[in-house]
N, C-alpha and C positions, 0 to 999 in steps of 0.2 A: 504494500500500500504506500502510496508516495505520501510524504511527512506537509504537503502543502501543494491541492492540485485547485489548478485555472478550468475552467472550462466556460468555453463562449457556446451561446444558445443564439439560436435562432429561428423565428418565430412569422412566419408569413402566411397563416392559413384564412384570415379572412382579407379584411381591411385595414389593419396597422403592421407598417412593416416595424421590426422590433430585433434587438441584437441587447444581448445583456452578457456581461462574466460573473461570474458566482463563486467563490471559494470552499471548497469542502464539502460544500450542497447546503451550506449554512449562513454566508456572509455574502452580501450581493455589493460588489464592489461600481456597478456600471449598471445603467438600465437607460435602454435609449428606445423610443418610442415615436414613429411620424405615421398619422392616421390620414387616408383619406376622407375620413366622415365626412367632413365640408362638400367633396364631390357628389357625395351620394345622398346628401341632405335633398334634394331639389327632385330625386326620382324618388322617395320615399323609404329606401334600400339599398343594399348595398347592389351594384351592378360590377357582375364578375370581372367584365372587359377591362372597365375603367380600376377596377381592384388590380388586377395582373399589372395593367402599365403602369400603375403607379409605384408598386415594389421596384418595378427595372429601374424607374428611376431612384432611389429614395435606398436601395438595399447596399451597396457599396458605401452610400456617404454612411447609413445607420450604423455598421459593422463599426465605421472606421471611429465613428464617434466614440462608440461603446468601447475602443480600446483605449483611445487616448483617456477617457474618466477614468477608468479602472488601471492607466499608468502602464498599463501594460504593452510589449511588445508581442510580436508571432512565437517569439524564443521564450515568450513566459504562458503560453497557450498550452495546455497539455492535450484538449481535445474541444471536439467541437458537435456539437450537438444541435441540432436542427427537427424541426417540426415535420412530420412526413404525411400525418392525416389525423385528424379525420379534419375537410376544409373544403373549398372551392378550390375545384382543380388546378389551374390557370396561378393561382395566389400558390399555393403550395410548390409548384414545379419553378417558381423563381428561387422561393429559399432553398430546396431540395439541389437544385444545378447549381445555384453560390454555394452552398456547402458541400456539395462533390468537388468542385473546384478549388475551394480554399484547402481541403485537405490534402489534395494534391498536389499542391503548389510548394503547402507548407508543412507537408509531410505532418500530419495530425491524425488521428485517429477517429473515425466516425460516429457517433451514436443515432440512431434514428430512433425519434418521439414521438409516444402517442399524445396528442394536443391536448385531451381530455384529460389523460392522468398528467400532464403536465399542470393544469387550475390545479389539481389536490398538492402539486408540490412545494406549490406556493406558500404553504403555511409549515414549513419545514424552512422559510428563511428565517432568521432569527438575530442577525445584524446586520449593520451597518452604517459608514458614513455619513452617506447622503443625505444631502439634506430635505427634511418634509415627509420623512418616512417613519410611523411609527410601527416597531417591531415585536412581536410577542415575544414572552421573557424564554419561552421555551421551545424546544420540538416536540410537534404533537406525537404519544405514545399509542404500540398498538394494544389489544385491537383497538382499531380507529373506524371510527361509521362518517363516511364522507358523501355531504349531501354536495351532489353536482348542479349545478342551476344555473344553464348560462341559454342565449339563443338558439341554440340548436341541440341542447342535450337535458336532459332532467334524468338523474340518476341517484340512487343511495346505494354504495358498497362497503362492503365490512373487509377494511384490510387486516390480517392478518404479521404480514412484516412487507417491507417494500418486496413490490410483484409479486407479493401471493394474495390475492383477493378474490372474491365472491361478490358479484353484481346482483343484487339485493333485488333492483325491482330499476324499470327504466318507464319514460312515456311510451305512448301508443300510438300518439299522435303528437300532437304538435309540442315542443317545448314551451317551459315556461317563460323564457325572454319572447319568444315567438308571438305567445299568448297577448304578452304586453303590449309589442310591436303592428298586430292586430287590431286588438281594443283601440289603441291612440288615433289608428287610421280611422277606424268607425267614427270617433268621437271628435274626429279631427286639432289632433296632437301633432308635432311637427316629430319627425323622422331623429335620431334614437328614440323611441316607445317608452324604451325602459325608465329613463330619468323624467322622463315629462308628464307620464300615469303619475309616478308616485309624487314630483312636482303639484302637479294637480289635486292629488290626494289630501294633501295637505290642507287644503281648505273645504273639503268635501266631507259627507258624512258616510264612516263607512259600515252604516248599519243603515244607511239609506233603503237597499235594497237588498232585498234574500233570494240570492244568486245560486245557481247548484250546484253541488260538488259530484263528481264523476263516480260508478263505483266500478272500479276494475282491480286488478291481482292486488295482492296483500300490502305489496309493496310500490306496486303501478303506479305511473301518471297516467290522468288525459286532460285535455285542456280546450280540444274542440268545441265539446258542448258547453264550455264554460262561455267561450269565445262567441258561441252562437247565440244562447244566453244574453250577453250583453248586446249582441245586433238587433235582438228580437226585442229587450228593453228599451235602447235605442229609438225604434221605431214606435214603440208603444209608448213613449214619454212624449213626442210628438202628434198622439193621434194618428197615427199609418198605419198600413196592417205589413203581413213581410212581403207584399210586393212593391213595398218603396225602396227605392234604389240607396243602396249604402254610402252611395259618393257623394248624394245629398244630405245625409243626415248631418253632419256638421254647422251649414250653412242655419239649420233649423232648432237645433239645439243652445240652449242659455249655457253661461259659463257654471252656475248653477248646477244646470245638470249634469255637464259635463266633468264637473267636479264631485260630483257625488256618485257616478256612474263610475267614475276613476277608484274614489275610495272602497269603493263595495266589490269591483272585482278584484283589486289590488288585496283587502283584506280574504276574500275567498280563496285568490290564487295560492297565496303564503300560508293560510291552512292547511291546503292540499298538501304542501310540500311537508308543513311544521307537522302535523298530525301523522303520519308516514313515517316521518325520523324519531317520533315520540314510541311509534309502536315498535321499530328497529333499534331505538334503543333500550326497550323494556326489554329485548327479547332479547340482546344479544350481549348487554354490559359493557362496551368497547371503556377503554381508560380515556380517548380523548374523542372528540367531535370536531370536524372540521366543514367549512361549509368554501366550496369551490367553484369559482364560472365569474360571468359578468355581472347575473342576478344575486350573487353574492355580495355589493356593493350594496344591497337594495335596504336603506333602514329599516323598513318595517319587520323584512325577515329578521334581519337581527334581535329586533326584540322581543318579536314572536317565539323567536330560537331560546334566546335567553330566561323569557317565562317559562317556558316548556321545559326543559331541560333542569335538570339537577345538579347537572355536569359543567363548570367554569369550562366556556368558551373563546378562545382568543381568537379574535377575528383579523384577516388579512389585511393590509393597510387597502387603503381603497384602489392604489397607484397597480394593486398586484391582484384585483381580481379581473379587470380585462385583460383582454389578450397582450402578453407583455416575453419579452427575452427573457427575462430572468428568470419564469418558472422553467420554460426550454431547460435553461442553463444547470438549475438546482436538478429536475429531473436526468439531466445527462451524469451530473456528479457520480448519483445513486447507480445509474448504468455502469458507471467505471467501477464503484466500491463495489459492486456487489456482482461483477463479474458478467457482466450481459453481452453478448455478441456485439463486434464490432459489424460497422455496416460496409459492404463495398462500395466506395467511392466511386468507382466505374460502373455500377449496376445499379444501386438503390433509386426505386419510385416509388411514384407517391402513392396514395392509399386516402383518395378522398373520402371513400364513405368507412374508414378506419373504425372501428366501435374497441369499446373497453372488454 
């Protein structure tokens, strides 16, 4: 085991191109982050094409950034770790081909990351420098029940030790970022979903409305019928039946309701998830809790999580539950210590629809 290893991550599976270095799997020395959101603000979502071109531009200057923070040269790099799936095709084969090529270049050894267990390694960082970053005092122990909540994954797994885990229960349908992302459009919320529901929540009642919760496996999501739920509200708080068109419903809705239709699914949603980890924690004891993804950012989970639970929580700095380098990075660490196949730099592809 090397007495002090570097390892650079990197992270292009949606819309933020992302390069971090990490020390040990515990100290995050660099975390460099350039998002196109702005682009994809005006079509309502993220658009693949304009995703892809943006990395080619934006992934060489990110790289280079994240080393000069973290002081480091190529000669203090021990490995390099790269995001391989699960993502948008297009966005993943830019960081996938810069990470075959820098290792080749720089004679480094490869890891390839699943993007999903990289949100849970994020709360395995535990210092650092930098500024604006607050860190938990410790690394979470196992067993660990890791509730996943991000745009495109809704998951609870019971890990056992790094890569020995059991995938507890996953959605059916749509994700819980997903979910939000939905709602805001109906309700006409501006493009991220996620910050602008619970934005809006905030002045809203959210026992306004008694919204449904799904019933599927013990440990399952779904979110559709929540989603649809809120359309069919929607419309019914207008006087319309469901053959009024969804793209008008904004136009005809008060801030009012739109603020109280935001609190009520927002408070539903985070049920769904709180009540699921409540029942996977009675059953299964884990020593710590970890809550992982971009919906992980979300307050309200947070204190839904916090009531519910028994278990002291240390939650991710906000900087580290989107899409970012440095979980890449921490999860590449855990790759190296614990013996995980190197990837071939001349053959490794991506793996968009990648699952845990």
């Amino acid at each position: 085991m090397l007495l002090v290893m570097k390892v650079l991550g990197i992270e292009t599976s949606c819309d933020e191109t992302a390069a971090a270095v990490v020390e040990d799997g515990s100290r995050l020395l660099s975390n460099v982050v350039a998002s196109s959101m702005d682009l994809h603000a005006q079509y309502g979502g993220v658009v693949p094409e304009i995703a892809a071109r943006s990395h080619i531009e934006a992934i060489l200057p990110v790289i280079h950034q994240a080393l000069d923070d973290a002081s480091c040269t190529w000669d203090d790099i021990d490995a390099i770790a790269v995001t391989y799936g699960a993502g948008l095709g297009g966005s993943l084969l830019i960081g996938v081909l810069t990470a075959r090529t820098l290792a080749i270049a720089h004679n480094k050894p490869l890891y390839a990351v699943n993007h999903v267990m990289g949100h849970v390694y994020a709360n395995f960082l535990t210092a650092t420098s930098l500024p604006g970053f607050t860190m938990p005092a410790g690394a979470p122990e196992f067993p660990m029940l890791a509730i996943i909540v991000s745009g495109g994954h809704s998951q609870l797994a019971l890990f056992r030790g790094h890569f020995d885990y059991d995938l507890l229960g996953r959605t059916q349908d749509d994700a819980i970022g997903e979910a939000f992302d939905k709602v805001a459009k109906i309700i006409g919320l501006p493009y991220p979903g996620g910050p602008n529901v619970s934005k809006a929540a905030l002045s809203g009642d959210p026992q306004a409305f008694p919204l449904p919760k799904a019933k599927v496996g013990k440990y399952d999501f779904s979110f559709s019928g929540l989603k649809t739920a809120v359309l069919r509200l929607a419309q019914a708080e207008i006087g319309e039946d469901y053959n009024f068109p969804s793209t008008k419903l904004p136009e005809r809705l008060n801030d009012a309701q739109k603020n109280d239709i935001a609190a009520s699914f927002q408070r539903v949603a985070i049920e769904t998830i709180v009540d699921k980890a409540r029942l996977a924690f009675d059953e299964f004891a884990p020593r710590s809790v970890v809550i992982a993804g971009g919906v992980a950012a979300n307050q309200e989970l947070r204190r839904q999580l916090t009531e519910a639970l028994p278990l002291p929580i240390e939650f991710p700095d906000l900087k580290l539950c989107t899409d970012n380098g440095a979980m890449i990075a921490t999860l590449g660490c855990f790759h190296v210590l614990t013996g995980q196949p190197v990837a071939d730099p001349y053959a490794l592809d991506i793996a968009p629809n990648l699952s845990m």
